[in-house]
C-alpha positions in Angstrom: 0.0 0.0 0.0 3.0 2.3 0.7 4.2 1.8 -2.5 0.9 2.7 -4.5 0.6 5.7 -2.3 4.1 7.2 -3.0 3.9 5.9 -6.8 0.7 7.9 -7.5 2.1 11.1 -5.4 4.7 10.7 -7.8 2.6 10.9 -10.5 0.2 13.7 -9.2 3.9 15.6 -8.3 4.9 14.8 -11.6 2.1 16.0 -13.5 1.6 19.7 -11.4 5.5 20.2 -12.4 4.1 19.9 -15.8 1.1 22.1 -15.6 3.0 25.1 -13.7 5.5 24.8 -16.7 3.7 25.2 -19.3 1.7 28.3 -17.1 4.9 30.1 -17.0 4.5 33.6 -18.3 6.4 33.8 -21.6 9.6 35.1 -21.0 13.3 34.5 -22.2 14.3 31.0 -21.2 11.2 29.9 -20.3 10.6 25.7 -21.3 7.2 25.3 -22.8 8.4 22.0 -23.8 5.2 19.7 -25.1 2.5 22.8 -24.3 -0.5 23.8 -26.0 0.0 27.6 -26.8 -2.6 28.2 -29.5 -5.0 30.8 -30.3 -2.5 33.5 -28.2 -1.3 37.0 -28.6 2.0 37.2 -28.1 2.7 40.2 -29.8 6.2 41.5 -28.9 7.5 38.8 -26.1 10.6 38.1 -25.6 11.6 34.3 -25.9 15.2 34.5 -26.4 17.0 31.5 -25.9 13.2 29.5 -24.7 12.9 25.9 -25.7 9.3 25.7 -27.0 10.1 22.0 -28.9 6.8 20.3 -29.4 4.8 23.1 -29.0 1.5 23.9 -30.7 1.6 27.5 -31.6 -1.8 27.2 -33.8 -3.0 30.6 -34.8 -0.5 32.1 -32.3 0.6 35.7 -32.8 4.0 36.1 -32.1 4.7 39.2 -34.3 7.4 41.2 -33.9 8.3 38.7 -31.1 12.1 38.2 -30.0 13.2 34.3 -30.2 17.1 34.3 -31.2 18.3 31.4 -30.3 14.5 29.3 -29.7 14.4 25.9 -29.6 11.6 25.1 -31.8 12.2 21.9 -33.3 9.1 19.5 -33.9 6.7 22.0 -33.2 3.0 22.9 -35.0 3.4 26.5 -36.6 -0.1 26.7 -38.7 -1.1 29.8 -39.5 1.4 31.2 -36.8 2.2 34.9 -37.4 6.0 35.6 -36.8 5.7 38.8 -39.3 8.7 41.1 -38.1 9.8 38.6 -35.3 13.7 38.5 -34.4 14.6 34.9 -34.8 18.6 34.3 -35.2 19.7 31.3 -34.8 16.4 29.7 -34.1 16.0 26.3 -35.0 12.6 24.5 -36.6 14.1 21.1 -37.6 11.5 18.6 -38.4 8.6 21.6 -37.1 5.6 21.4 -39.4 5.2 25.1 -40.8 1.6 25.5 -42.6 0.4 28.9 -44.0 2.4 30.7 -41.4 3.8 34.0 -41.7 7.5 35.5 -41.6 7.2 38.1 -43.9 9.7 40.9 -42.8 11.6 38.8 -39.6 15.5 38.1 -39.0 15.9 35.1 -39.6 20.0 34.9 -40.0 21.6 31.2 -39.5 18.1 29.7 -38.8 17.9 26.3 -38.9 15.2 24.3 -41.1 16.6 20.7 -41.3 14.0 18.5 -42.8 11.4 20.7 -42.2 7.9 21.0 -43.8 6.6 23.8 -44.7 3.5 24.6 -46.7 1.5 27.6 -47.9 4.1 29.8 -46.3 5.2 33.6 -46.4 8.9 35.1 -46.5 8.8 37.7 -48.2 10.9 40.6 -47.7 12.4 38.4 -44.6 16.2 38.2 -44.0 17.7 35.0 -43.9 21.5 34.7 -44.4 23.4 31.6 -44.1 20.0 30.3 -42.7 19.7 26.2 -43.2 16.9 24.6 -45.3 18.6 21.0 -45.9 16.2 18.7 -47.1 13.4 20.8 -46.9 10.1 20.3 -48.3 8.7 23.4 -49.4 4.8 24.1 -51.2 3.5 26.9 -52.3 5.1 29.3 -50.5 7.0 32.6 -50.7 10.1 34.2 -50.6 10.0 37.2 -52.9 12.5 40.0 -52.3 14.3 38.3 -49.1 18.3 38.0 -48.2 19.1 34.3 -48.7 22.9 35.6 -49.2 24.9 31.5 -48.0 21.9 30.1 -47.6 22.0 26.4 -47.9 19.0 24.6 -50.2 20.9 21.6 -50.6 18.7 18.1 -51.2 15.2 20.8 -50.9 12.0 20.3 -52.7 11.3 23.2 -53.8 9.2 23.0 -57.4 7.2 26.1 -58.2 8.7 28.0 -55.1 8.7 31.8 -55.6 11.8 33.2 -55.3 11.6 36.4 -57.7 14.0 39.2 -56.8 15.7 37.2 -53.9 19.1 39.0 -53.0 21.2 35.3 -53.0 24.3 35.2 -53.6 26.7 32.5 -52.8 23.6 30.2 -51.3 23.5 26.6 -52.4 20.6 24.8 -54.4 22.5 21.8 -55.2 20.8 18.6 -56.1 17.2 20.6 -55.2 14.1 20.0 -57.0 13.3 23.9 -58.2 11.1 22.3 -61.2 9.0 25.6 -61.9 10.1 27.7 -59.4 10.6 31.3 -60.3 14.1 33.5 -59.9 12.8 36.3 -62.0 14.7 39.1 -61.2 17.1 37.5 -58.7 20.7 38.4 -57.6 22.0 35.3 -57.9 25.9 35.7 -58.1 28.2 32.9 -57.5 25.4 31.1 -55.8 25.4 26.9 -56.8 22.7 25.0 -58.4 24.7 21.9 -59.4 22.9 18.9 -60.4 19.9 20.9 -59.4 16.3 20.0 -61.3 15.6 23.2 -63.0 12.9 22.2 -65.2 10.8 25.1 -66.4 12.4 27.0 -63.6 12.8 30.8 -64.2 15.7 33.3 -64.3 14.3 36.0 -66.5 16.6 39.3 -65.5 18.2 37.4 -63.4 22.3 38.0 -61.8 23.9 34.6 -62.7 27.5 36.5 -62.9 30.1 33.8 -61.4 27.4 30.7 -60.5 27.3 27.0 -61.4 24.5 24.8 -62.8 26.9 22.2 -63.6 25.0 19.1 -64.0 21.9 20.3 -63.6 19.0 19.5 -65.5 17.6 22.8 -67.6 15.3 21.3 -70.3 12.3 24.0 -70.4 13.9 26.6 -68.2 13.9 30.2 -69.6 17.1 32.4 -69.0 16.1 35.6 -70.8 18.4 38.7 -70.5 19.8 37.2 -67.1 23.4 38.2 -66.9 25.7 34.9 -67.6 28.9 36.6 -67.0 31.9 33.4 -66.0 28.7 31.3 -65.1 29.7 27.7 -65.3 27.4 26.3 -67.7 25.5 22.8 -67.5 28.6 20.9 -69.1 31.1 22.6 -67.7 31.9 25.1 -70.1 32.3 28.8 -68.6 29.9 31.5 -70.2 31.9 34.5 -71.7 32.4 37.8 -69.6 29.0 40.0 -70.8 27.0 36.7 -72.1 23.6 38.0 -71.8 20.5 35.2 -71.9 22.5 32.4 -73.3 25.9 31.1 -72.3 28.5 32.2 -75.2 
């Protein structure tokens, strides 16, 4: 009987610890680890450094919100607004990102491992040497954002809007960009080797000093993009003021 008493204080114990965590206010630090924290107005917290892994943040509002260095791996972010949120070094591997929004945060040397993410805004959002390896990516948006180092490598990104993108030096190679759209993109030095471009789009484009080698190009359109020392899908190097087609 002693033993059934203390093993379900232990649980009851056990449990309250886990309720008064997860009724912590939000502050930086603070380990929401497994919580339900949907439908809230965070507007503006500071979260620096908190480890919110596993968390539901469902039609959360966490605009303008300050979260460099969050631990947000494996959490629900649908239709989560992190519109003009500070988010450095935050890391969302394997989170499940659904028609959220990011347009306009700090995003530098983020981390998106593996992540899935659908339906889903960046635009205008900076996000230099930020991580998307293996990413699966779906109709979503990342129109006029810094993605200067950023790595794409192994992503799925077909019909993924990336028109006039600041991203040079970031790595696409070996992603599936079937479709997706670099119209008026600065994309000097930046790699796309062995990269699916089919149909993909680099109208106006900067390629000066970038590599498709290998990749696959049938379809893709290339018109007035400058080609200057691009290395071409066989290897050759485009002429210095090649315009639209690699001379």
């Amino acid at each position: 009987m002693i033993r059934i008493f203390f093993a379900v204080f232990y649980v009851l114990f056990i449990s309250s610890v886990v309720q008064a965590k997860c009724e912590d206010e939000a502050q930086a630090g603070v380990n929401w680890t497994g919580c339900d924290k949907s439908a809230l107005d965070l507007n503006g917290v500071d979260l620096k450094g908190a480890i919110l892994r596993r968390v539901n943040f469902t039609e959360t509002n966490l605009s303008g919100a300050r979260l460099q260095g969050a631990d947000l791996n494996f959490s629900i972010l649908e239709k989560t607004n992190f519109s003009g949120a500070r988010l450095e070094k935050a890391r969302f591997n394997n989170a499940k990102i659904n028609a959220a929004d990011f347009s306009d945060a700090i995003m530098d040397e983020a981390r998106f491992s593996r992540t899935s993410i659908k339906q889903t805004v960046f635009s205008s959002a900076r996000l230099n040497k930020t991580y998307f390896y293996e990413v699966k990516i779906i109709n979503s948006r990342f129109d006029n954002a810094e993605l200067n180092k950023a790595d794409f490598s192994w992503a799925k990104l077909a019909g993924t809007n990336f028109q006039g993108v600041n991203a040079q030096q970031a790595i696409f190679n070996q992603a599936d960009l079937e479709k997706a759209d670099f119209t008026s993109a600065s994309l000097k030095s930046a790699k796309f080797e062995e990269a699916s471009l089919l149909d993909a789009k680099f109208n106006q484009a900067d390629l000066s000093g970038a590599s498709i080698r290998g990749a696959i190009i049938d379809g893709a359109s290339f018109g007035k993009a400058k080609l200057s020392s691009t290395i071409w899908v066989r290897y050759q190097r485009c002429r210095n003021g090649s315009v639209g087609v690699c001379e």
